[in-house]
N, C-alpha and C positions, 0 to 999 in steps of 0.2 A: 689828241684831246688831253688837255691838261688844265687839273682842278684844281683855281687857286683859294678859294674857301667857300665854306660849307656853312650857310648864314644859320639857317633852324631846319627843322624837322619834328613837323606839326603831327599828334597823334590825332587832336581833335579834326583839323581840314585833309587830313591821311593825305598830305604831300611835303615836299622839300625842295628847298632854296638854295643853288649852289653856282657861283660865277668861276668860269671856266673860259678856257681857249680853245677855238674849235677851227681845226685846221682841216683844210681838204686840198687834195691832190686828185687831179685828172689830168686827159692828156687832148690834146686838140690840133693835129698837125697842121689846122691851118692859120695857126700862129707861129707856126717856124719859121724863124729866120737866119737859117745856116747859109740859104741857096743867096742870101745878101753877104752875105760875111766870105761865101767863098768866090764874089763877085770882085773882079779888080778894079772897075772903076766906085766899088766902096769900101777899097781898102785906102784908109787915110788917117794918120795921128788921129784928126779929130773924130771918124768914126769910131775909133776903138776896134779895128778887127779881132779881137779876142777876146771880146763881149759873151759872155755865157749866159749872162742872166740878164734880166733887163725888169726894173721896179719900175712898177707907175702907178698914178695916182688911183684911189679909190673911185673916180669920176669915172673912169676905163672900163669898169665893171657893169656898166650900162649898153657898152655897145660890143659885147663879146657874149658868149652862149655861157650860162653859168648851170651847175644842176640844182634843181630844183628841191632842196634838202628841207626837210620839215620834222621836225621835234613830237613823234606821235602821241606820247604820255605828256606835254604840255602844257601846264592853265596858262601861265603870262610867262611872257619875256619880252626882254627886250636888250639893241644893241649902246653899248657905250658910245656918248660923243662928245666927252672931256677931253682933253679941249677939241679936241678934233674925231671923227669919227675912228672908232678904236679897229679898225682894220688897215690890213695892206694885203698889193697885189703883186703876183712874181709869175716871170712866163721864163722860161727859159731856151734854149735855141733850139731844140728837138722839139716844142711844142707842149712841155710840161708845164700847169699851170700850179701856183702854190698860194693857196688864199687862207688866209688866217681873220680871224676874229673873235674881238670879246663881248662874251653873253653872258645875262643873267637871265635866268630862269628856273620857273616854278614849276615842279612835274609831280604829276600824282605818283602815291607809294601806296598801294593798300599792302594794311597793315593786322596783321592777326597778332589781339594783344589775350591772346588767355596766357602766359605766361607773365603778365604787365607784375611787376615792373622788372624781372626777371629777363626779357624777353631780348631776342635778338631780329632785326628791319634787315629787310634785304630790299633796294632802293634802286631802278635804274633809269637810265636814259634811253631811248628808243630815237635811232635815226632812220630816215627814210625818204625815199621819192614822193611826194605826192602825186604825181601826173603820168609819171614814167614806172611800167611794171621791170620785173627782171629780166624779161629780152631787152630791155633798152639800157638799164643801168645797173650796175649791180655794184653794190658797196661793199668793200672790205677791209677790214685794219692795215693800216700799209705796213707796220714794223712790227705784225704779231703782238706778243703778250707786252711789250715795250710800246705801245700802240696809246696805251692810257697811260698815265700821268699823277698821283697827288701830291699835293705840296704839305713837307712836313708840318707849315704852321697850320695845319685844317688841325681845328676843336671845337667841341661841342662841349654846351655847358651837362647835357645829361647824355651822351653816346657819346663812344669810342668808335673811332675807323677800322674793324677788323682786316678790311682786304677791297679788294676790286678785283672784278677781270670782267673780260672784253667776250663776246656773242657773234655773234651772225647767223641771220638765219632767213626764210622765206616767208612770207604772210601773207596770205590768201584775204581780201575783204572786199567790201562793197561799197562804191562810192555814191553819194545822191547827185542826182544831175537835174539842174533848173529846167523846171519846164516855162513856155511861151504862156502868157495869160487872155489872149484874146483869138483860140480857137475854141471851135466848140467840135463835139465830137464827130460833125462831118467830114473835117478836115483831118483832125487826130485824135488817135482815141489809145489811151496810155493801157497797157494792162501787167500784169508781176511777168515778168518774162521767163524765171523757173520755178512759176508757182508756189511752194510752202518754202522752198530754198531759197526767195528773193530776199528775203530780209536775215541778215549775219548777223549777230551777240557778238561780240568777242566777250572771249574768257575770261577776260582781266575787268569785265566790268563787276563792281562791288560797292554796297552801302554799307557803313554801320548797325541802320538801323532794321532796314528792309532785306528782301531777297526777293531776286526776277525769278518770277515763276515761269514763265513764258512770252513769246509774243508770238502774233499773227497777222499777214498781210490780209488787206479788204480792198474791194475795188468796189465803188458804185460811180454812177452817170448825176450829174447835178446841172441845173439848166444854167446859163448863160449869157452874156448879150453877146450877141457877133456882132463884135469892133474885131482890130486891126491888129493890135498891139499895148500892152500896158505901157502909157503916159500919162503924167498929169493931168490932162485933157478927159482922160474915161474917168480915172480915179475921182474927180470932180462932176463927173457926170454922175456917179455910180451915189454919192455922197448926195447927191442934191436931190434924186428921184426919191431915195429912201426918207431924206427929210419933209420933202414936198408930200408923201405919200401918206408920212405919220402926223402931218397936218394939217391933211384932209381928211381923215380919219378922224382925228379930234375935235376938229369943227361939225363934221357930220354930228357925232352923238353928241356934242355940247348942245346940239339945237333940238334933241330929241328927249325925251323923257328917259330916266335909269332904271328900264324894265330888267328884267331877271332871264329872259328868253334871248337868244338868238335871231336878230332878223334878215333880211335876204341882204340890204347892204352891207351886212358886217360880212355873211360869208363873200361879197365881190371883193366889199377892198381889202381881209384879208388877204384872198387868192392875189388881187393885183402887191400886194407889199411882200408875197411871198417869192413872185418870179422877179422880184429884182435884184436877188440872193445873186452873188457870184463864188465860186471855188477857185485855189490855186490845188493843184499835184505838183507833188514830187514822186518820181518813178526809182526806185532802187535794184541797182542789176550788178552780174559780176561781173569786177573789170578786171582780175588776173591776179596772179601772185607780185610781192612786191620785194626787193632783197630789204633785209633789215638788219640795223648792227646796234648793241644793246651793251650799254656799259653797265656793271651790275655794281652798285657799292653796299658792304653789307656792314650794320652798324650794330655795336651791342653798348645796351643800356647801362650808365654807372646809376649803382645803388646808392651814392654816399646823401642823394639829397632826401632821399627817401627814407632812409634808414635812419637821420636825424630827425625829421618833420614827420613821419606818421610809423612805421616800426616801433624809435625805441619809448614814443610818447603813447602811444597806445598799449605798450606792455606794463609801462607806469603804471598806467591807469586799472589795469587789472592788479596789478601786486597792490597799489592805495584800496580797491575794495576789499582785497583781502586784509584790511585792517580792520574791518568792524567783526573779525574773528574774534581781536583780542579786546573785544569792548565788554565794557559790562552791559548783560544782558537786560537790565533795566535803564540803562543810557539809551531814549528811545530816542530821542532828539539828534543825539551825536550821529546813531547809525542810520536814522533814517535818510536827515542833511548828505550825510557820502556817498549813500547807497544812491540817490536820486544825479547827485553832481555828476558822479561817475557814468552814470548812465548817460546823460544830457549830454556831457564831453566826448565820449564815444560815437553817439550819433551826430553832430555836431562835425566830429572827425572823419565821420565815413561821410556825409555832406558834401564837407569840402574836398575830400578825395575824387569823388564823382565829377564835382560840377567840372572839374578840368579834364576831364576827359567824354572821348565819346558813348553817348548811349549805345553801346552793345548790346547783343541780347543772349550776349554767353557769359559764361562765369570767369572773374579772373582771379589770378592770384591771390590779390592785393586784396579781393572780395573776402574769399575766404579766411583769410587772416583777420581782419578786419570784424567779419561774422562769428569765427572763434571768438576774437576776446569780447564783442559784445556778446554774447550768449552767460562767458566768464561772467562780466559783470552783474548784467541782468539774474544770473543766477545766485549772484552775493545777495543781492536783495530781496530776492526770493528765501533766500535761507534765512534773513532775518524777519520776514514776515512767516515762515513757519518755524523758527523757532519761539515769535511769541504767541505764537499760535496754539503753540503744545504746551508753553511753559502756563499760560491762561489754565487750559486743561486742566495740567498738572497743580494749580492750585485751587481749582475748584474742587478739583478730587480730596486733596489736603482740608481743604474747608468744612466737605462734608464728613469724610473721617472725626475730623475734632469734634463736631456738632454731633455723633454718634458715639462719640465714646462718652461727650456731658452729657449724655441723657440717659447713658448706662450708669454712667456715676451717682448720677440724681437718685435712679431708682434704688440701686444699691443702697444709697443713702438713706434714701426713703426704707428701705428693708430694716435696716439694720437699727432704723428709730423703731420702727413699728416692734421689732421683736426685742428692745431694750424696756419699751413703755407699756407691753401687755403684760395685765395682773393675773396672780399667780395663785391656782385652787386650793391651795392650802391655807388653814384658818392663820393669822398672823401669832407671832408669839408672845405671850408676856414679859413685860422686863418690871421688874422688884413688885412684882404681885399686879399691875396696872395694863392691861388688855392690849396693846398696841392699832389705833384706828389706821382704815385702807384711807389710801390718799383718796381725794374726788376727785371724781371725772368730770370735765368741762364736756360741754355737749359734743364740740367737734372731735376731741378724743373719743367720744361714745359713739359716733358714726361712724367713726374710721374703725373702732374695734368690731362695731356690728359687722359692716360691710367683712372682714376680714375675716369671723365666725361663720357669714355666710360662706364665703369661697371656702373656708375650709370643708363645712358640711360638704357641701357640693362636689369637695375630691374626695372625701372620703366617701360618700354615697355611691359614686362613680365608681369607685374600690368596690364597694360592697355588694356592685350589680355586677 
């Protein structure tokens, strides 16, 4: 086997595309022809008696026993026929047969990305019999660890080729076998043959999104027609009674009134539309171990596409919100616009990260990084909404302090009139023999002094009790 490139390797379809030469060697002594070659009447120039090998056309391989090799991990392939069909056949004179050909095909690789994009794929080929278990055939690398092959021009735009190596091994499974469609269970009657053990999982089955929980075989009886054999002939019969049936049905209650009850010919010609149901089975049993040989390629991920497109553009975007640090804390405009972009762009980012990959339902790498800085940023804007949060506070606090100290001021004010402008118990003095008059008091002067005479009584009384 020898890999001439390595087309993709799909994380979302979890398989890979690689066109390769798949060579096999068996042995068949009843293609030797030595006992011609050590015959004298076919020794002749034109014979060639020293013929070892002998090439012939791909057309040959129709009428010789070939094994029955099948590609177990599989979705599509198929053979080259530019210009001509991309095989050849070699027999040689002891009865050794050498067939080569070129394949392309797509084979499932499940894939565990919690390391994404970090991660390293381990990817193989599975060869096998389908028909034949390992008493009949058994396959193995004919030239050991030199068995496999890759071609130095194999690249990938996002993996590297770490390595390969080659398998063999046994595989136990279960195959489905068609059953007949025109007995009924007089004749055969199918049942699970090792009861909870008829139906086999293999291990390698795997979803993205889902997990098999389990499964369980069922058997029930379902009625029939006893015919012969499935042909066109029933299949059109089968077809016609069911339509004939569902329109006589409809003309019946088209000619009846649309009561609400059930009446006796609904439940006939139900019962008559229900036995004209038919079932197929299939019966699932074990058919033996199988040899199997398994080329393993294992691939690790290059960072460089990742680390330009979402790494070092998402750590931007965390260091750009940390610029509304050095904003002025009343530029609400400027920090809010970044604080909102940034955010927008991160998610935006993590988006498009997603859509190209599979819905998993573990955590990856790539998540978490991603989660980090959106958290970062969401938290820059967070800080600017509790910073003007406080700073409000902080000025309402400021506001009412002022408003308390001018009304301390006021009164002080007010004190310091009142005890400037109250008159005084001593008689006024004379100047050059001429009596000096008290100023007058305007009324609201005279209230305010009263009022003032009173509290004073009022504390000294309170003294005096």
């Amino acid at each position: 086997m020898f890999v001439l490139s390595i087309s993709s390797l799909s994380e979302v379809q979890m398989d890979f595309t690689l066109d390769f030469y798949f060579r096999q060697f068996w042995h068949d002594p009843r293609l030797s022809f030595t006992r011609f070659l050590d015959d004298p009447n076919f020794r002749t120039s034109r014979n060639r008696p020293d013929l070892d090998v002998l090439t012939v056309g791909v057309e040959y391989i129709n009428r010789i026993w070939v094994p029955d090799t099948f590609f177990a991990n599989e979705k599509q392939s198929y053979l080259h026929t530019a210009t001509t069909s991309n095989e050849f056949l070699r027999i040689s004179n002891n009865g050794s047969i050498y067939r080569s050909i070129r394949l392309t095909i797509t084979a499932g690789c499940p894939m565990d990305l919690r390391f994404f994009p970090m991660d390293r794929q381990l990817c193989s080929i599975e060869i096998e019999s389908f028909g034949h278990t390992a008493k009949d055939i058994r396959y193995t690398w004919m030239s050991g660890i030199r068995s496999v092959g890759v071609s130095y021009d194999v690249s990938l735009s996002q993996f590297k080729v770490l390595g390969y190596r080659q398998k063999s091994k046994d595989f136990s499974l279960s195959s489905g076998i068609p059953v007949f469609f025109g007995y009924t269970t007089k004749e055969i009657r199918y049942r699970w043959m090792s009861s909870l053990k008829s139906v086999v999982a293999s291990n390698d089955v795997s979803l993205p999104q889902f997990k098999v929980l389990g499964y369980r075989p069922r058997s029930k009886i379902q009625g029939s027609l006893p015919l012969f054999s499935a042909s066109p002939a029933r299949v059109a019969l089968g077809v016609t009674t069911i339509l004939i049936m569902t329109t006589l049905m409809s003309s019946t209650n088209a000619a009846l009134p649309k009561i609400s009850y059930v009446k006796s010919i609904d439940v006939y010609l139900g019962t008559c539309f229900v036995m004209d149901d038919a079932w197929e089975y299939i019966i699932l049993g074990p058919t033996g171990n199988y040899s199997r040989l398994a080329c393993e390629i294992q691939f690790v991920r290059s960072m460089g596409y990742y680390l330009i497109q979402i790494y070092i553009p998402s750590g931007l975007l965390v260091v750009i919100s940390w610029v509304s640090f050095w904003l002025n804390r009343k530029a609400s405009a400027a920090r809010v616009v970044l604080g909102i972009t940034t955010v927008l762009t991160m998610t935006t980012l993590m988006s498009f990260t997603n859509a190209t990959l599979p819905k998993v339902s573990y955590t990856k790498c790539i998540d978490v990084y991603l989660g980090a800085c959106f958290i970062m940023v969401f938290a820059a804007l967070l800080e600017y909404a509790t910073v003007g949060y406080m700073g409000k506070k902080i000025q309402m606090r400021k506001t009412r302090m002022l408003a308390m100290q001018k009304l301390a001021e006021q009164k002080k004010a007010s004190m310091a009139q009142w005890s400037e402008g109250a008159p005084s118990h001593a008689p006024p003095e004379a100047t050059h023999g001429h009596p000096v008059m008290a100023p007058e008091w305007t009324p609201k002067q005279a209230s305010g002094t009263t009022q003032r005479m009173q509290a004073m009584s009022q504390i000294d009384f309170s003294h005096s009790r």
